[in-house]
N, C-alpha and C positions, 0 to 999 in steps of 0.2 A: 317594443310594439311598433308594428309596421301598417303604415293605413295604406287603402287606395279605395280609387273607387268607380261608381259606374252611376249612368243615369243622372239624368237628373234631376123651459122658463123651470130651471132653478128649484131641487127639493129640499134642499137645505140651506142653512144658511152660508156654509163653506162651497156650496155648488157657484159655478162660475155665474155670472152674469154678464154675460157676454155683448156689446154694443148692437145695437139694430144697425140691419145693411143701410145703407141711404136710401133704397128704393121703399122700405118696410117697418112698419117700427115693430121691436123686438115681441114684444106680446102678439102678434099676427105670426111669428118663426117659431115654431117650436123645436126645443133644443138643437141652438143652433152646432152646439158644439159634438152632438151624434151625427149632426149631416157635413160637416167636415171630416169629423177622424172617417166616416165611412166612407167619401168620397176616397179618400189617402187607400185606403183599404179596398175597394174594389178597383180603383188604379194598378195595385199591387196582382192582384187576381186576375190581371188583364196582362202582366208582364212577362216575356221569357226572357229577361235579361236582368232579375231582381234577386235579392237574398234569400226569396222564398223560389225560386224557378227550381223545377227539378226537368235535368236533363235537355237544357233549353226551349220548357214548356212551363205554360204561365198552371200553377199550382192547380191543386182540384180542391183545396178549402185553406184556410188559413184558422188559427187559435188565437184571440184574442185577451190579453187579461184585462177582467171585469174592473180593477182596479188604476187610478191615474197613477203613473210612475211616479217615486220618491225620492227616486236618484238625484243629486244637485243637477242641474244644467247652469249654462252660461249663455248667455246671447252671442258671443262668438264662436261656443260649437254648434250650436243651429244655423248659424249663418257663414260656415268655413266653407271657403271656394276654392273646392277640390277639380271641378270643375270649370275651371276659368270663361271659358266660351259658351259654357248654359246661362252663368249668370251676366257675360255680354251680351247676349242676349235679351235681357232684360231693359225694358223700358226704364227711365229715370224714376217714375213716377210707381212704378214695380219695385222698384230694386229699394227708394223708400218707405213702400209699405212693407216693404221685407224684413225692414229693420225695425220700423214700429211694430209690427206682431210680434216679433221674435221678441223684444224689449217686454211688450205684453206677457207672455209667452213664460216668461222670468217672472216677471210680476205675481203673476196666477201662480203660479208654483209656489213663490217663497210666502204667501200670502195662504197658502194650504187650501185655496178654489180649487174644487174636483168638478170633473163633471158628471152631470148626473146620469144612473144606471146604462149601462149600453146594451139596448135590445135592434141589432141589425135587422135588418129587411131584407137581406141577402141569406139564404141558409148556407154558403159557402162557408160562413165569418161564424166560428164557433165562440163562443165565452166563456174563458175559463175562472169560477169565481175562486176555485180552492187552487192553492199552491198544490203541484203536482209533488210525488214523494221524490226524494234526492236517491237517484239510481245511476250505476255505471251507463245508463244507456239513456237518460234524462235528459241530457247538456242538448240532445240534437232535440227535443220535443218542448222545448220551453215555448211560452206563447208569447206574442209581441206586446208590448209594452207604449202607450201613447202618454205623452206628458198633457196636461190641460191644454188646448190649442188657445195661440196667441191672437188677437183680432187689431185693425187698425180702429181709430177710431168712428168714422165711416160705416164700420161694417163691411166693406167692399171688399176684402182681402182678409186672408185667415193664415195663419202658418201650423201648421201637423208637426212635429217631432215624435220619430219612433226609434223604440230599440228593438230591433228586429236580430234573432236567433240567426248565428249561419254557422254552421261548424261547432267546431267547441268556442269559438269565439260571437261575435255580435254584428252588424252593422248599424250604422243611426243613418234615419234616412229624415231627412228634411222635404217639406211640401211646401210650395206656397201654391194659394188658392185664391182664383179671382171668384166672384158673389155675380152669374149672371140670373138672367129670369126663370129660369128652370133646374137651378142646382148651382155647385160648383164648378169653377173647372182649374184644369193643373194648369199651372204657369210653368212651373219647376219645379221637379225633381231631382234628389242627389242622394246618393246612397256612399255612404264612407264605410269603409269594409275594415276591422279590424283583424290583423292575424297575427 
């Protein structure tokens, strides 16, 4: 296997609960964890240099699955710097919260937190809730994949893990996300490509 890469409130009981920002407390956010993975996802929609770009243009919809990934993760493949110089980039105090979300991020997973339904605001962002049938021509239509997002404790900082379809193979794209007054926004991005 050869990588590279490019770029850079709760309906059950297993649904995340995710920390209030410090400007808000969590009961005034609703699902915060829909307004992150979207944010990761119209990011991606905005891209021509990403695993969904076709023909160095940013997609015309993306497939989303309805479900949180089951795959194991690790806090060091969410946070592998493939990128050296995106994550120099990085403020001290970033690069900290990088690691507590991510840390989170594991937590949520092996604790079985999903989060709850994903209904986007973009009709770009399609949802796929049934597994699509297993076809010779399938491997290129599979939908992307988000694991429960990681939060600091704060709330200030969020981190996205996805497994995003690219060929017959996959890539994982990691997000870290700062919490300003009007949404999200990306800090970094990293897309590790596997072939």
């Amino acid at each position: 296997m050869i990588m590279s890469t490019l770029g850079c409130a709760p309906s059950s009981p297993h649904e995340a609960k995710a920390p209030p920002p410090a400007t808000q407390p969590i009961a005034n956010v609703p699902n915060v964890d829909q307004q992150v993975i979207e944010a990761a996802l119209l990011d991606l929609l905005a891209l021509s240099d990403s695993p969904v770009a076709a023909r160095k243009a940013p997609p015309a919809e993306l497939r989303f699955a309805a479900q949180a990934s089951t795959y194991p993760v690790k806090a060091q493949q969410v946070l592998m710097r493939h990128q050296k110089e995106r994550w120099d980039a990085l403020s001290k105090e970033q690069l900290d919260a990088a690691t507590e979300a991510a840390n989170d991020l594991v937590r949520r997973h092996e604790a079985k937190e999903t989060f709850a339904p994903f209904t986007p605001t973009d009709a770009r962002v399609k949802v796929e809730t049934q597994p699509r049938p297993t076809t010779i021509g399938s491997i290129y239509e599979r939908p992307i994949h988000a694991w429960s997002p990681g939060y600091t404790r704060d709330g200030r900082y969020a981190i996205v893990f996805l497994s995003i379809p690219w060929s017959m193979h996959h890539a994982d794209g990691t997000y870290l996300l700062e919490r300003q007054d009007n949404g999200w926004k990306v800090r970094l991005r990293q897309f590790v490509y596997y072939v």
